[in-house]
C-alpha positions in Angstrom: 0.5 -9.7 -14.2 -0.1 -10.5 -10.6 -0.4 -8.3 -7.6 1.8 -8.6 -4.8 0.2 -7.2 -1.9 3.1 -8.8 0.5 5.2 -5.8 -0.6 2.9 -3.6 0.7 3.8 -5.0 3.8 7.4 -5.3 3.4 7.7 -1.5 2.6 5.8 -0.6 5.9 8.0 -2.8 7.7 11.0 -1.9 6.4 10.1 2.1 7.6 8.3 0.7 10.8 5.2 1.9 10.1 2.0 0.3 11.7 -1.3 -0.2 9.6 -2.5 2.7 11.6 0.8 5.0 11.1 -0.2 3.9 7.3 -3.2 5.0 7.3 -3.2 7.9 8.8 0.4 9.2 6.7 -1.7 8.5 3.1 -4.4 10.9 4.8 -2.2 13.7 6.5 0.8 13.9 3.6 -1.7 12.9 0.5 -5.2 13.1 1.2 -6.0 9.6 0.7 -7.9 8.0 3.1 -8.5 4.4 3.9 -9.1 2.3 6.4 -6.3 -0.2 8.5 -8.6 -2.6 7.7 -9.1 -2.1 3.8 -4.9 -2.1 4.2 -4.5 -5.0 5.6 -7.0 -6.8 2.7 -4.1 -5.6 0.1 -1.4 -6.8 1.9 -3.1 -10.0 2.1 -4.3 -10.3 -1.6 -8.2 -10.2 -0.3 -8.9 -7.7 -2.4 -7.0 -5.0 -4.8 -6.1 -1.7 -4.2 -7.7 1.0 -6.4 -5.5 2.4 -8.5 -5.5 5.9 -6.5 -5.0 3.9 -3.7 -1.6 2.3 -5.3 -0.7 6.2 -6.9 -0.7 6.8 -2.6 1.6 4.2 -1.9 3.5 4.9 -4.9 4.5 8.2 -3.7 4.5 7.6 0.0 7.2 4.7 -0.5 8.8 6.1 -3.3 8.7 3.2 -5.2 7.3 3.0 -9.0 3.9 0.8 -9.6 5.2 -2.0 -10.9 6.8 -2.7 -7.6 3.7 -4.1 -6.8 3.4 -6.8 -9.4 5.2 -9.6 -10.9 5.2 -11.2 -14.2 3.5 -14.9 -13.1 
């Protein structure tokens, strides 16, 4: 399975959410905290998100995990 961190960035789009707006939402309405910076590394497949880091996403997006990946 791959990880498409591109949809981390079409979700924040689609609800007009900066990096920074991100950010700060995971921290304020789930207590996970990262940086705009680490967030933007997902987005752009530099690196991959922990797995509490994709739980936070999860939830704040309302969308299940394997949102995030495909099947290539």
């Amino acid at each position: 399975m791959k990880f498409r961190g591109e949809r981390i960035r079409e979700l924040r789009q689609r609800y007009g959410h900066s990096l920074a707006l991100t950010c700060r939402l995971l921290e304020a309405r789930l207590g996970f905290k990262t940086t705009k910076s680490s967030l933007s590394m997902w987005e752009r497949g530099k690196y991959l998100p922990s797995l509490n880091a994709l739980m936070a996403l999860c939830e704040l997006y309302g969308v299940e995990m394997d949102y995030f990946f495909s099947e290539e």
